[in-house]
C-alpha positions in Angstrom: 74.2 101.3 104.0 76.5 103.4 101.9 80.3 103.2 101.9 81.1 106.9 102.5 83.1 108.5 99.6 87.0 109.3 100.5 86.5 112.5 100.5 84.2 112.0 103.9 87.2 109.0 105.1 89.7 112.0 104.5 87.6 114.4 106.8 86.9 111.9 109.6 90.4 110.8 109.8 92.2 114.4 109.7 89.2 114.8 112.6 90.5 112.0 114.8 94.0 112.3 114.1 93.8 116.3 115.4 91.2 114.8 118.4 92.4 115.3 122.2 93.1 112.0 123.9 91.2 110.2 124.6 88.3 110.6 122.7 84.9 109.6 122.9 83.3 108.2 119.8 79.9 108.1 119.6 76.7 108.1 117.3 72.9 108.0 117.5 72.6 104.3 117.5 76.3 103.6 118.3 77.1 100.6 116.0 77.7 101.7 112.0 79.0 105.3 112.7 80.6 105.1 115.6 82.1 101.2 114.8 83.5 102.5 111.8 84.8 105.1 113.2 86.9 102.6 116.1 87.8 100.5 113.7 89.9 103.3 111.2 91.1 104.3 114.4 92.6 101.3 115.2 94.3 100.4 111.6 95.5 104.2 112.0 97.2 103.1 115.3 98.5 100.3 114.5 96.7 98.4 117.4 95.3 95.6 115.7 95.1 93.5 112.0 92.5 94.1 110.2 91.0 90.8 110.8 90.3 91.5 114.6 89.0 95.1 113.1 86.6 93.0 110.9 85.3 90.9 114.3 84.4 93.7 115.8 81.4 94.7 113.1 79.8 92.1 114.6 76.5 91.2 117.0 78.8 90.9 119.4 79.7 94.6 119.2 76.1 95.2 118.5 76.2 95.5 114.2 73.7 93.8 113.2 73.1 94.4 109.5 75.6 92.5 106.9 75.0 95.9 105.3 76.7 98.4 107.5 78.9 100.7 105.8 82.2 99.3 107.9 82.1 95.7 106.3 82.4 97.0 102.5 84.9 100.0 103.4 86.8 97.2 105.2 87.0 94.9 102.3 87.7 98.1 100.2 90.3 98.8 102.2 92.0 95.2 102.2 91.7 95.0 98.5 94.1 98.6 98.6 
């Protein structure tokens, strides 16, 4: 998958940032969209490091592709 551009990272957080809460985040196969989305949430929030962020683009939360879009926007993000 491909790491969407900042431009699209600017418009999704300025969307859940302005978001009633809570907020139900959900996709069409709930695991690259809809994970990615959590997990900016979260480093937004403060509610977790980004290593537990990273744990959660895992099987266990039901990503199963070392490709998804979350793992290289992470590392991206890390490296900033």
């Amino acid at each position: 998958k491909e790491v969407p551009s900042s431009q699209l990272i600017k418009k999704l957080i300025a969307i859940v940032d302005n978001a009633p809460k809570p907020t139900l985040i959900h996709c069409y196969w709930g695991a690259d969209r809809s994970g990615l989305t959590s997990a900016i949430v979260l480093i937004l929030n403060n509610e977790t490091n980004l290593d537990k962020v990273r744990q959660q683009l895992s099987w266990r939360y039901f990503v199963f592709s070392a490709k998804s879009a979350g793992l290289p926007l992470l590392q991206q993000y890390q490296n900033w």
